[in-house]
PAKETI-711217 format. One record per residue (C-alpha): residue number from 1; x, y, z. Coordinates in Angstrom, 2 decimals, always signed. Each point is the difference from the previous one (the first is absolute). Last residue first. Layout:
% residues N
@nr NUM	px X	py Y	pz Z
...
END
This chain:
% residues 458
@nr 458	px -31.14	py +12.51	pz -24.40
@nr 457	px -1.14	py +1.19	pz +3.12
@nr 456	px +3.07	py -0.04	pz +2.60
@nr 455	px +0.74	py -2.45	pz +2.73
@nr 454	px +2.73	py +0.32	pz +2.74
@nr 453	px +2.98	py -1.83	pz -0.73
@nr 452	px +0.31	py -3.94	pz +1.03
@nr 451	px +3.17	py -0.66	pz +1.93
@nr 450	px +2.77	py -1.44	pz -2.30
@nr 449	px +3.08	py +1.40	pz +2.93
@nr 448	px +2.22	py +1.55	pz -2.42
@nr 447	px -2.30	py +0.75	pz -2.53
@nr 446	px -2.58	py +1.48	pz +1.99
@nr 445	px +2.30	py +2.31	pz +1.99
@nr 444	px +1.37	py +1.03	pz -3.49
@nr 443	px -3.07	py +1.05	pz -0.89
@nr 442	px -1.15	py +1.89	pz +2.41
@nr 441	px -2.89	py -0.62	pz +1.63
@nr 440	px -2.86	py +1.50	pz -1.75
@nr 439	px -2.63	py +2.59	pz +2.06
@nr 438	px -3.01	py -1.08	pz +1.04
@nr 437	px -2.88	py +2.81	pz -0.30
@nr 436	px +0.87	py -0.61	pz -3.51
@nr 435	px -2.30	py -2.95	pz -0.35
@nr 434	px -3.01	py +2.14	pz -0.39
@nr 433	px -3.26	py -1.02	pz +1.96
@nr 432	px -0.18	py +3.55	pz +1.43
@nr 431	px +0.42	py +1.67	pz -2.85
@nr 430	px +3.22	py +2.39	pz -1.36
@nr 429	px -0.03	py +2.18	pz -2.62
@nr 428	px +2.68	py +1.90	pz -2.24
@nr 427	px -1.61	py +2.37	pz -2.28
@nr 426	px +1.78	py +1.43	pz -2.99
@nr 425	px +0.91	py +3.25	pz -1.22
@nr 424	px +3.31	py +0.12	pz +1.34
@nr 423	px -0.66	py -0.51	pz +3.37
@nr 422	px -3.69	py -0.94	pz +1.72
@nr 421	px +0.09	py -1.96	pz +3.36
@nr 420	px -3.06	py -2.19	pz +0.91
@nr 419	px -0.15	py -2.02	pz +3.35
@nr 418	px -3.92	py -1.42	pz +0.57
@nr 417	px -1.30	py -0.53	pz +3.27
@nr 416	px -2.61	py -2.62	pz +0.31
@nr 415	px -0.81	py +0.10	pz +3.07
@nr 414	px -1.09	py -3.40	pz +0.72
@nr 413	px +1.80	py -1.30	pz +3.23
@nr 412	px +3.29	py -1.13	pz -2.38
@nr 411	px +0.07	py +2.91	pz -1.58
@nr 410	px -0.01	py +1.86	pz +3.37
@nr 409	px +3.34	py -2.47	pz +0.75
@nr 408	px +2.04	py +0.50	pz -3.08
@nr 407	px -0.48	py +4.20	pz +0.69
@nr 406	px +0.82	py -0.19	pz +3.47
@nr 405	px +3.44	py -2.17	pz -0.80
@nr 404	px +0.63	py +3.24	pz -2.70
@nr 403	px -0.94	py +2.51	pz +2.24
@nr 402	px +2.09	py -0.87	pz +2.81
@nr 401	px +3.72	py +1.28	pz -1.49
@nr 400	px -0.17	py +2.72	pz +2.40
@nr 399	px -0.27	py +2.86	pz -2.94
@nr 398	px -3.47	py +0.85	pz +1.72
@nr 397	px -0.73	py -2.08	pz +2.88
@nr 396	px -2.43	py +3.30	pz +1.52
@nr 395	px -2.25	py +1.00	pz -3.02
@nr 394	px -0.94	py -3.88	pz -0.85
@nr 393	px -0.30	py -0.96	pz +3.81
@nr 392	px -2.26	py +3.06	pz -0.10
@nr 391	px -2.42	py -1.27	pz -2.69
@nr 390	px +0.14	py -3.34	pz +1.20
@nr 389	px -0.72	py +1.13	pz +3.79
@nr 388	px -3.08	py +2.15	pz -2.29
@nr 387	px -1.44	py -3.45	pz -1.13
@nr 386	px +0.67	py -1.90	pz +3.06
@nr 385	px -2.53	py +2.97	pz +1.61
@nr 384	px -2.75	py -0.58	pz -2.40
@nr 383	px +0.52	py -4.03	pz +0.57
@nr 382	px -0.66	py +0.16	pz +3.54
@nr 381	px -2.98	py +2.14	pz -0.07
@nr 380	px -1.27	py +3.89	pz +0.28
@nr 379	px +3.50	py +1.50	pz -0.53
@nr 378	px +2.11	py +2.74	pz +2.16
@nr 377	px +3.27	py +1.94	pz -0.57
@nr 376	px -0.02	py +2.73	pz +2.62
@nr 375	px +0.84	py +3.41	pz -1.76
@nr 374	px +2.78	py +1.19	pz +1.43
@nr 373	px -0.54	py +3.82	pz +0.74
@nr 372	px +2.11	py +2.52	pz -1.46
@nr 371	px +3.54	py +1.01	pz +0.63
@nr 370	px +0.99	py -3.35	pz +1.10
@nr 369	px +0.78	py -0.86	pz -3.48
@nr 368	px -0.66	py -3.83	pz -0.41
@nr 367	px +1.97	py -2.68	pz +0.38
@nr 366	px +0.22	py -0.68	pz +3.78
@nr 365	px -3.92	py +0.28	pz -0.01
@nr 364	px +0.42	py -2.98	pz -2.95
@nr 363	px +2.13	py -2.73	pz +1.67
@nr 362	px -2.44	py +0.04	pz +3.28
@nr 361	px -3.34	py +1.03	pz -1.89
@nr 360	px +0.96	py -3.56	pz -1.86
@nr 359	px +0.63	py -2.10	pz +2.66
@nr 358	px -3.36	py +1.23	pz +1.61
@nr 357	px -1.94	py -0.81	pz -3.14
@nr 356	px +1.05	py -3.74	pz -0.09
@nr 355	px -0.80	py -0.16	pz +4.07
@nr 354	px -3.52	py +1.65	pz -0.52
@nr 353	px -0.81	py -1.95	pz -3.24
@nr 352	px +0.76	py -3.61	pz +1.13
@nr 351	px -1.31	py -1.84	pz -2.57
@nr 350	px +3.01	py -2.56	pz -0.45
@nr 349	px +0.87	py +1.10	pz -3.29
@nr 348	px -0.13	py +3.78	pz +2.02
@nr 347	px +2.72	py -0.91	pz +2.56
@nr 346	px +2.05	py -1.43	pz -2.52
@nr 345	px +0.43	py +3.12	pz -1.62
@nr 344	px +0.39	py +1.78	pz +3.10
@nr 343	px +3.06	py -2.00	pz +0.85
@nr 342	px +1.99	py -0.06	pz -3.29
@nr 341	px -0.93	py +4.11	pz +0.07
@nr 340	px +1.35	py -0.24	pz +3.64
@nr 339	px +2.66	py -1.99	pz -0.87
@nr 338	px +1.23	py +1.74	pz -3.29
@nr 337	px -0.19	py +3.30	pz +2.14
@nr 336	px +2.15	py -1.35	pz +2.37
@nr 335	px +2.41	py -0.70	pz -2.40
@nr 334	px +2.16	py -3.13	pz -1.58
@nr 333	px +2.45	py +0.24	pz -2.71
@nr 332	px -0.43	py +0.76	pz -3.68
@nr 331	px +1.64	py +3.10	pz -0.55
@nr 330	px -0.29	py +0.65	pz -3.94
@nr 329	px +2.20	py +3.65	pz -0.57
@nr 328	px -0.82	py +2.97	pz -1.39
@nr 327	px +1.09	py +2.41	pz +3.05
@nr 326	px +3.03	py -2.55	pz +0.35
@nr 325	px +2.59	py +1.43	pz +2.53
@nr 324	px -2.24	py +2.10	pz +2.51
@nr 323	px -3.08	py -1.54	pz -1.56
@nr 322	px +0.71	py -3.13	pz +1.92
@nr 321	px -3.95	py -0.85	pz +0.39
@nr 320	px -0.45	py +1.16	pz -3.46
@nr 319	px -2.50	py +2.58	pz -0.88
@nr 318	px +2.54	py +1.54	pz -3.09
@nr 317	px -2.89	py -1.00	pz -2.48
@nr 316	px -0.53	py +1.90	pz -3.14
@nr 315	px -2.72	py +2.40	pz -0.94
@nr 314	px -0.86	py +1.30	pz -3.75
@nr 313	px -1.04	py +3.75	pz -0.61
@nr 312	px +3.63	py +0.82	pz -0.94
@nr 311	px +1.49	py -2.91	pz -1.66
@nr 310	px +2.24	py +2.38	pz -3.06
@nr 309	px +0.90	py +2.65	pz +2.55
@nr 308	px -1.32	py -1.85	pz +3.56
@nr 307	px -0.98	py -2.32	pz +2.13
@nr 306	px -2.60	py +0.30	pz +3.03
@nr 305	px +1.10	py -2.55	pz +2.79
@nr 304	px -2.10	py -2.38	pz +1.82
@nr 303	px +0.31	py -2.36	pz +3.38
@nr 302	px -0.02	py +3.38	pz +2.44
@nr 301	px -1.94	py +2.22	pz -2.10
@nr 300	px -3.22	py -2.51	pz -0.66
@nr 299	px +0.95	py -1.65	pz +3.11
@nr 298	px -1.28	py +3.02	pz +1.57
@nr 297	px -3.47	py -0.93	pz -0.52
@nr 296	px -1.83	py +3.19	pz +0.21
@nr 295	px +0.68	py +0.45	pz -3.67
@nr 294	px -2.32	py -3.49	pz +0.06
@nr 293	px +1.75	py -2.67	pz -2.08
@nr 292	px -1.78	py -1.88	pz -2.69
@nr 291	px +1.59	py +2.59	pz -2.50
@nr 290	px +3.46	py -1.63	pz +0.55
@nr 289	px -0.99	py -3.30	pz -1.07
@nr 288	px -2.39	py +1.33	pz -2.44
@nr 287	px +3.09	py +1.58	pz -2.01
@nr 286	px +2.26	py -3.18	pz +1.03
@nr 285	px +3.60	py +0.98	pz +0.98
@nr 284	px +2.18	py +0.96	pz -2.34
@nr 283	px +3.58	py -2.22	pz -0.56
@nr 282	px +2.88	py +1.28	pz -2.02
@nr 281	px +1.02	py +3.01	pz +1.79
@nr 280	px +0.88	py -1.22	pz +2.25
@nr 279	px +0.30	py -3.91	pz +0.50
@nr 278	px -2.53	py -2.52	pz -0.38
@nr 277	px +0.85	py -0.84	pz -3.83
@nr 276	px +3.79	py -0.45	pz +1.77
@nr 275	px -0.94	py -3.29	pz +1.65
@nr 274	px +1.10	py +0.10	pz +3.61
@nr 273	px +2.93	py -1.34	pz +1.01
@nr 272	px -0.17	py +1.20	pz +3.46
@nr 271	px -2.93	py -1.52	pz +0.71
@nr 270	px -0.86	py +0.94	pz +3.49
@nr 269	px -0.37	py -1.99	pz +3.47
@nr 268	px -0.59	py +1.51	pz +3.71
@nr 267	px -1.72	py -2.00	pz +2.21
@nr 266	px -2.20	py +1.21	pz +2.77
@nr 265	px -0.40	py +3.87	pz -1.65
@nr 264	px -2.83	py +2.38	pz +1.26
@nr 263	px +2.95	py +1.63	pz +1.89
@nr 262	px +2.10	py +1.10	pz -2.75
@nr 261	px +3.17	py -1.83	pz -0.73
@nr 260	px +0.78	py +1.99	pz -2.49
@nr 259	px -1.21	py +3.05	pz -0.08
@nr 258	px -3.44	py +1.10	pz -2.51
@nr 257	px -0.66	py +3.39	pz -0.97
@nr 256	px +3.04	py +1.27	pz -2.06
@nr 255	px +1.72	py +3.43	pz +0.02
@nr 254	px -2.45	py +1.24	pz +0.51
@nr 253	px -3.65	py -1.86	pz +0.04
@nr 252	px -0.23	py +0.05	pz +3.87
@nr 251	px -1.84	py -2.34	pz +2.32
@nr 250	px -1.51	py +0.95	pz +2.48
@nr 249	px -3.49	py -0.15	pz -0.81
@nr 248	px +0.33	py -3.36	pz -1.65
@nr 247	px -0.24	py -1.08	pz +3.49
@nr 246	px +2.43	py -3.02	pz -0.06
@nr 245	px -1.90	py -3.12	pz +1.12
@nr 244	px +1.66	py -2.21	pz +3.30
@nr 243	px -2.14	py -3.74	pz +0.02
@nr 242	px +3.00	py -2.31	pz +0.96
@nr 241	px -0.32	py -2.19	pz +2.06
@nr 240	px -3.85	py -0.70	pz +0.43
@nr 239	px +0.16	py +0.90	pz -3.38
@nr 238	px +1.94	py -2.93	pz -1.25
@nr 237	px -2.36	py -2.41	pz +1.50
@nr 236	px -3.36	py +1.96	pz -1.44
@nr 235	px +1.97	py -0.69	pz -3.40
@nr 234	px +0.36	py -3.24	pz +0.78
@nr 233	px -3.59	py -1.01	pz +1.08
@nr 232	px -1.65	py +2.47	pz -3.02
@nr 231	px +2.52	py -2.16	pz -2.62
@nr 230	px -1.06	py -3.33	pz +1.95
@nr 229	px -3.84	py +0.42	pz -0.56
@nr 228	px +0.30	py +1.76	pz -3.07
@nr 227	px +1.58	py -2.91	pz -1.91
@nr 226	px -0.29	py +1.59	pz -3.48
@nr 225	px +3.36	py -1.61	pz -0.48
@nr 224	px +1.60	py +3.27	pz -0.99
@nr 223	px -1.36	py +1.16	pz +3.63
@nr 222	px +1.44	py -2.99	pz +1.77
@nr 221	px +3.80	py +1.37	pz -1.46
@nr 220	px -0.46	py +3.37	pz +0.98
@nr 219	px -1.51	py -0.95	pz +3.31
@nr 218	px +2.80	py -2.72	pz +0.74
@nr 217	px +2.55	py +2.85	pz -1.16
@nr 216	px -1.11	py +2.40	pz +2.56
@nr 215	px +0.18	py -2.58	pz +2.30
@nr 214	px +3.68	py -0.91	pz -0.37
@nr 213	px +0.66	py +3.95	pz -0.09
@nr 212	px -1.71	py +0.43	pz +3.09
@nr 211	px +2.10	py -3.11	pz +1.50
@nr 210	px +3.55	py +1.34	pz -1.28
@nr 209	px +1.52	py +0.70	pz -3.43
@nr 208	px +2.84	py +1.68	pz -0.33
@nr 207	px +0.42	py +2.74	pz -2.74
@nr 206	px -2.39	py +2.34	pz +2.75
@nr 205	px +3.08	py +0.13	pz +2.13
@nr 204	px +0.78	py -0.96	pz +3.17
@nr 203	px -2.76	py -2.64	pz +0.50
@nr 202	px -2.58	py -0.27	pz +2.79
@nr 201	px -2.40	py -3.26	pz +0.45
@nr 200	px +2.81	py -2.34	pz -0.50
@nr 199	px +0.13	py -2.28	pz -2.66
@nr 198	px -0.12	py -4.20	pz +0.78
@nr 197	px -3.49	py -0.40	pz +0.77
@nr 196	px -1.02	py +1.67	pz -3.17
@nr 195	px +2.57	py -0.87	pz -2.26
@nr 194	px -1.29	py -4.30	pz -0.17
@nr 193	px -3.22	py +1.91	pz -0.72
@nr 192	px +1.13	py +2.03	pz -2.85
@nr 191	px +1.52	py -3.20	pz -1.45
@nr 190	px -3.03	py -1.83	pz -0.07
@nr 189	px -2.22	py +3.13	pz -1.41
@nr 188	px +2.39	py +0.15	pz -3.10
@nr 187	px +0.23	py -4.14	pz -0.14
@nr 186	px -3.72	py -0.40	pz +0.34
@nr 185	px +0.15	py +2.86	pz -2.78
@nr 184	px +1.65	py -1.80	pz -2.38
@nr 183	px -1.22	py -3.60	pz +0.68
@nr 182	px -3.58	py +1.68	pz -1.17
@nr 181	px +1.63	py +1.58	pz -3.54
@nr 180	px +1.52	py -3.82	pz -0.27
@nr 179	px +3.39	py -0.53	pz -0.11
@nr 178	px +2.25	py +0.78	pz -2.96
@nr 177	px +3.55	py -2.05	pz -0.07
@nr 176	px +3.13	py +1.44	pz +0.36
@nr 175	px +3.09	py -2.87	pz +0.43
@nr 174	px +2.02	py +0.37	pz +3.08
@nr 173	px +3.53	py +0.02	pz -1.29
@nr 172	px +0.23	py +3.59	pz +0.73
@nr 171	px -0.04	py -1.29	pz +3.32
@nr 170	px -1.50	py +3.54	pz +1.62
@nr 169	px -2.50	py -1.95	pz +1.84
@nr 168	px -4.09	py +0.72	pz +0.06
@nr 167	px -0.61	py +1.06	pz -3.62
@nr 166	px -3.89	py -0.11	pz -0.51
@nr 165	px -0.46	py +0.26	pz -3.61
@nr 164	px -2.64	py +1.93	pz -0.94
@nr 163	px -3.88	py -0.99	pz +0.20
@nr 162	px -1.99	py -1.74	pz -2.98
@nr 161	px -3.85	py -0.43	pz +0.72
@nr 160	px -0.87	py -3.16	pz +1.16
@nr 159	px -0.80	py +0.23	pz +4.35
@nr 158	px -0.46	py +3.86	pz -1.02
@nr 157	px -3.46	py -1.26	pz -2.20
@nr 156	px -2.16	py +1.90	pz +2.62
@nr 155	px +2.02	py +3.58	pz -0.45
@nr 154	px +3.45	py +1.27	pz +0.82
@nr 153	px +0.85	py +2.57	pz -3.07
@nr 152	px +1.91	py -2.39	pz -2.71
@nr 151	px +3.70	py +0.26	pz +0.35
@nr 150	px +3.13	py +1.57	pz -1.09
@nr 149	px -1.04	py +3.94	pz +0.78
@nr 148	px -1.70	py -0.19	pz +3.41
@nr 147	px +1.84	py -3.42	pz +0.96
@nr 146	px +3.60	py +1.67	pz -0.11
@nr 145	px -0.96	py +2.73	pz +2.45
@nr 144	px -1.02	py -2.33	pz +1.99
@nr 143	px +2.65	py -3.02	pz -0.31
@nr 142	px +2.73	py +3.14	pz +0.69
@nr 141	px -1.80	py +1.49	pz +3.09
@nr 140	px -0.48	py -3.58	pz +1.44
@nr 139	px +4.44	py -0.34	pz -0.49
@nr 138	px +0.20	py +3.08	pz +2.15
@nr 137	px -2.17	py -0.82	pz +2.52
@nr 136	px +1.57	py -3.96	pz +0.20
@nr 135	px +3.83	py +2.37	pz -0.09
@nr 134	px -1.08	py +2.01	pz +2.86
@nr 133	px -1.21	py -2.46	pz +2.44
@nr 132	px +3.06	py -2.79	pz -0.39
@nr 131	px +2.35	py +2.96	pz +0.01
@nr 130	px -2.53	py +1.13	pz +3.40
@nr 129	px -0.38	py -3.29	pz +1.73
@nr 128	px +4.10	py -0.19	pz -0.27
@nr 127	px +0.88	py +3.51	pz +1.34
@nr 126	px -2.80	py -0.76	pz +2.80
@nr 125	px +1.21	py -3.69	pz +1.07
@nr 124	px +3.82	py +0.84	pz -0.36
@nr 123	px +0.79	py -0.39	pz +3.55
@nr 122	px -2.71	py -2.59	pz +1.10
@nr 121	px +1.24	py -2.04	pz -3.07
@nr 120	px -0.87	py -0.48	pz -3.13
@nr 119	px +2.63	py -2.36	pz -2.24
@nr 118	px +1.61	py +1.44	pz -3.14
@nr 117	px +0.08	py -1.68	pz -3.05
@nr 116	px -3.73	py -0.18	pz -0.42
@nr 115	px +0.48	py +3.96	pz -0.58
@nr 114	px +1.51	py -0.88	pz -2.99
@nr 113	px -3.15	py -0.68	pz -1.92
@nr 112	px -1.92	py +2.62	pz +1.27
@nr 111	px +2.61	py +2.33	pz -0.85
@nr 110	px +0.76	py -0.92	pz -3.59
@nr 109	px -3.97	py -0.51	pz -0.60
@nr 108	px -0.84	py +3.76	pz +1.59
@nr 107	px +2.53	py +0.99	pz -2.78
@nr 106	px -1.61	py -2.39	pz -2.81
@nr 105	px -3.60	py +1.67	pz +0.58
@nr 104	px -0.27	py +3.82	pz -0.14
@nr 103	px +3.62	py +0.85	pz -1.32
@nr 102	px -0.04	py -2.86	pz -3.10
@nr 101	px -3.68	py -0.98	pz -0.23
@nr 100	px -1.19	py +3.26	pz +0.47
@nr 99	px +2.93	py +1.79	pz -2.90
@nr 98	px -0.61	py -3.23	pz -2.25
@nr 97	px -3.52	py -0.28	pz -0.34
@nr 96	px -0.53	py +3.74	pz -0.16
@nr 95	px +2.87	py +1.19	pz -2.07
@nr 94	px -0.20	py -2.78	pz -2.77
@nr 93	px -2.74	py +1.50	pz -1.43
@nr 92	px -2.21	py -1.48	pz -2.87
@nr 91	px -2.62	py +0.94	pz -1.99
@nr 90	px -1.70	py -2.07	pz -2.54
@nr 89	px -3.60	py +1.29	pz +0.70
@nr 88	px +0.74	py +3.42	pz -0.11
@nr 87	px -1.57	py +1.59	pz +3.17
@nr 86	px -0.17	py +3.66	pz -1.54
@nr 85	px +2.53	py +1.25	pz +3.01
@nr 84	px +1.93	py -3.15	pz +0.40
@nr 83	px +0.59	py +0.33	pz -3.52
@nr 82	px +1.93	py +3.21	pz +1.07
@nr 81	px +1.52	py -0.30	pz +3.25
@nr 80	px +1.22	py -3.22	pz -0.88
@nr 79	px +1.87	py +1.17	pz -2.96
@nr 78	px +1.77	py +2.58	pz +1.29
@nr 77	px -0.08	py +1.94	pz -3.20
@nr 76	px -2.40	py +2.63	pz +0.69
@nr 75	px -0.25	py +2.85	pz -2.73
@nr 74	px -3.19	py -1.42	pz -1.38
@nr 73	px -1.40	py +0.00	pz +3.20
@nr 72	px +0.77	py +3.61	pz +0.76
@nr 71	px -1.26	py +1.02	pz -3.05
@nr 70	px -3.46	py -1.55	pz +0.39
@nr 69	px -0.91	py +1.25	pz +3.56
@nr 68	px +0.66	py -2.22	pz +2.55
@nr 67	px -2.76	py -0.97	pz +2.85
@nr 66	px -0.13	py -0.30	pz +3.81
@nr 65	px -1.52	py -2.03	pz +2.58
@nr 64	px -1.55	py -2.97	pz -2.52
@nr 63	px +2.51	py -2.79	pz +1.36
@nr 62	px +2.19	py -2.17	pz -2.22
@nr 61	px +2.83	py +2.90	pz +0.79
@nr 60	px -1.13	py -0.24	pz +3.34
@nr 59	px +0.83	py -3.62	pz +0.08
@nr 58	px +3.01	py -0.12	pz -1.80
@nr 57	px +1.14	py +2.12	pz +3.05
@nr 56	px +2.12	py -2.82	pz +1.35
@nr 55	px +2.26	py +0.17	pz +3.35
@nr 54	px +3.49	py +0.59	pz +0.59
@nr 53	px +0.14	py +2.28	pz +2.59
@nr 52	px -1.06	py -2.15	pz +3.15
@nr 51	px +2.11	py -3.20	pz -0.27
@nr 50	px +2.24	py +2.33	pz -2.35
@nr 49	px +0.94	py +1.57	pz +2.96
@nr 48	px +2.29	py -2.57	pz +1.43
@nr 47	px -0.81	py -0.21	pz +3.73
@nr 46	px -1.10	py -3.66	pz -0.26
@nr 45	px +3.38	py -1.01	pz -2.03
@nr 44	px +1.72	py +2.00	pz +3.63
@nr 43	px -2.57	py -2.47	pz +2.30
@nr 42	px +1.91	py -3.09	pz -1.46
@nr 41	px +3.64	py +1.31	pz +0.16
@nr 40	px -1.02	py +0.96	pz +3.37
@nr 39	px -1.10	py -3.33	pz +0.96
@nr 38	px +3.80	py -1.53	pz -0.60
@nr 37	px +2.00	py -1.54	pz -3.13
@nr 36	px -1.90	py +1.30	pz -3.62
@nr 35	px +1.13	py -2.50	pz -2.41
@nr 34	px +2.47	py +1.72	pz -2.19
@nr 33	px -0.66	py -0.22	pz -3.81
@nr 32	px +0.43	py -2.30	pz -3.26
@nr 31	px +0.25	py +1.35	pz -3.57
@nr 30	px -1.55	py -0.98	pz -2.93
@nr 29	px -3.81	py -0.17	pz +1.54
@nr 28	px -2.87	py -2.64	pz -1.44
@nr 27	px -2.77	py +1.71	pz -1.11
@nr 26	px -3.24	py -2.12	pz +0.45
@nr 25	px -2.13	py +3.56	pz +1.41
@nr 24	px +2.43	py +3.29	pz +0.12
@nr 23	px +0.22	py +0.59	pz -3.58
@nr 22	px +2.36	py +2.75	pz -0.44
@nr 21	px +1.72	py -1.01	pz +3.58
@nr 20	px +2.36	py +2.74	pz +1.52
@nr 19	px +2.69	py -1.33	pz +2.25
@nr 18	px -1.40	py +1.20	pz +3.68
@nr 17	px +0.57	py +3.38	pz +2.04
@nr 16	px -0.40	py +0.43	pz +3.15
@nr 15	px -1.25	py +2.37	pz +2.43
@nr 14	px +0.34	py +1.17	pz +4.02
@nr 13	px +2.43	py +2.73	pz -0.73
@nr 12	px +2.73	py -1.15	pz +2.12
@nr 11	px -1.14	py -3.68	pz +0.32
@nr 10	px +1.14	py +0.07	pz -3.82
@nr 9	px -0.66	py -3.77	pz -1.34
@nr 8	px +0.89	py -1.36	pz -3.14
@nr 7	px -2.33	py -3.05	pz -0.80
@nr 6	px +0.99	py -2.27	pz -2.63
@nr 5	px -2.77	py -2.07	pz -1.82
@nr 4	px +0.17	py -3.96	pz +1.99
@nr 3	px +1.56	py -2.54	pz -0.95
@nr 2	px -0.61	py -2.29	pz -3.41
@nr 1	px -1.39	py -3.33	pz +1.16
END
């Protein structure tokens, strides 16, 4: 058996750095690398930032947030980005599958792996519980982000549909074989679990994960699964630790409204590499999207900016959660305001009006311009007040990387929302029962390994 991928350790700077893989899954490495020797080798691969940096904003790309005017399109040459954009049926991105699998999955592998080589003791108990902790949050992060654009939305045929391959060791040896769409989750929510009992309840940083952010993920997860029971149970979980909202009131658009680190944060995780048909100027947000806000709303100034000379009239985002560094960027960790809208929403499927409405007047008063009087959101029934959570969940998650798991999961429940782009004189559309809500595993992946593809009509 080959050895294991080198690992260069700098306990200085707390990162690492790791002989770069073009196709991370069935690749089998040239060079051989250190095995890491003590626990802190371990915990410095979990403070490498690309476990909470390198994420994947194919999905707000996918997503109907924004829009790109004709020239703009035509003068894109990143290739994902740009057919990604229309949902071209033959599309393929090797940025995605590789960049999760390689920083979001195979580094929590190398530690979970090796940390069998050291023995817990009453000394190390903590350090080890929290590696071990860390890199099963981690590795969950990876399989979900991974299921929203390689697999089939979770529904009643889950226990056939095709799931991802669900790399447990980093043997590159270890041949990659899809599991099933329900195996994937069972492993997400499995794994999350294991993490719970072994994370502490307080973290350092917002990068590390800790109890809230194990329930916050639970509730994200659940809620993709249209289980409502367990998504409203989590999310109430992670609130009773951490429920802190930023009044919007106090927050200042110059030089940049959002810190990092803020205190509606529990995990902190961005996508650095973010697709450059997001970036300014590029990218405008939706006309009715932005129209659907109240002026009152101060989200309206706080996630929007007015562009100008040749885009003047047109609004872009600069809203992110890290605005301070990346105005335009795709955060896509875990907020208060997720969990109360998570919450709320599963409040009202289970016909609890009062307690769904009372979520939302707590996000919304700390939203609105204090200047004026907040006008209590109220609804006659149930499903009247899921309808306007929906609304506001919409407004809120903006640019969070949500929409596009939302959107897969209304379909699924009947909505029947429709995707339709229009650039260069022809419309792009995309219907609920289309097979490019599944994205195509790249090629190379496939022919290394023979898993089936992803289907597309003929």
């Amino acid at each position: 058996m080959k050895k294991l991928i080198l690992i260069r350790l700098s306990l200085f700077t707390l990162s690492f750095s790791v002989l770069s893989c073009q196709e991370f899954l069935d690749e089998k490495p040239e060079k051989y690398l250190t095995v890491p020797t003590s626990l802190k080798d371990l915990q410095a691969i979990m403070n490498h930032r690309n476990l909470f940096f390198q994420n994947s904003s194919t999905p707000e790309v996918l997503a109907d947030n924004y829009y790109l005017e004709q020239n703009v399109w035509l003068a894109t040459t990143e290739t994902g980005g740009k057919f990604f954009y229309t949902w071209e049926p033959n599309v393929q991105s090797e940025r995605s599958w590789n960049g999760l699998y390689k920083n979001m999955v195979y580094y929590p592998n190398v530690v979970l792996d090796q940390l069998s080589n050291f023995k817990e003791s009453s000394e190390n108990k903590l350090l080890y519980n929290t590696i071990r902790g860390e890199a099963l949050f981690y590795r969950a992060f990876g399989f979900y982000q991974l299921a929203q654009l390689y697999c089939k939305p979770y529904s009643e045929t889950a226990k056939t549909d095709l799931g991802i391959p669900l790399r447990t060791t980093a043997a590159i040896e270890t041949p990659s074989v899809r599991a099933t769409v329900q195996e994937t989750y069972d492993k997400i929510i499995d794994d999350l679990v294991l993490a719970l009992d072994l994370l502490p309840q307080k973290s350092d940083f917002p990068t590390k994960p800790n109890k809230a952010a194990v329930y916050g993920l639970l509730s994200r997860c659940y809620l993709t699964m249209r289980d409502y029971e367990n998504a409203g149970r989590f999310a109430n979980l992670c609130l009773e630790l951490h429920s802190e909202l930023i009044d919007y009131n106090t927050v200042k658009t110059n030089p940049t409204p959002f810190k990092r680190f803020n205190k509606e944060t529990i995990y902190y995780s961005y996508c650095s590499n973010t697709l450059t048909v997001l970036h300014s100027p590029r990218a405008r947000i939706d006309t009715l999207l932005y129209q659907s806000y109240s002026d009152k709303d101060l989200r309206k100034k706080l996630f929007f900016k007015a562009m100008t000379g040749a885009n003047v009239g047109n609004f872009e985002f600069s809203g992110c959660y890290d605005s301070e560094y990346f105005p335009n960027g795709v955060f896509i960790g875990i907020t208060t305001g997720e969990m109360y809208l998570n919450r709320a929403e599963c409040y009202a499927r289970e016909g609890k009006k009062d307690l769904a409405l009372a979520d939302l007047n707590t996000l919304m008063k700390k939203r609105w311009d204090n200047t004026v009087p907040y006008p209590t959101i109220s609804a006659g029934t149930a499903d009247e007040a899921l309808e306007k959570i929906l609304i506001e969940r919409r407004k809120e998650l903006v640019y969070r990387g949500i929409r596009w798991s939302d959107l897969r999961r209304f379909n699924l429940e009947g909505r029947n929302i429709n995707l339709e782009r229009n650039v260069n004189g022809q419309k792009y559309l995309l219907t609920p029962d289309d097979p490019r809500w599944v994205l195509l595993i790249p090629d190379d992946a496939i022919n290394r390994s023979e898993m089936p593809q992803n289907p597309r009509d003929q």
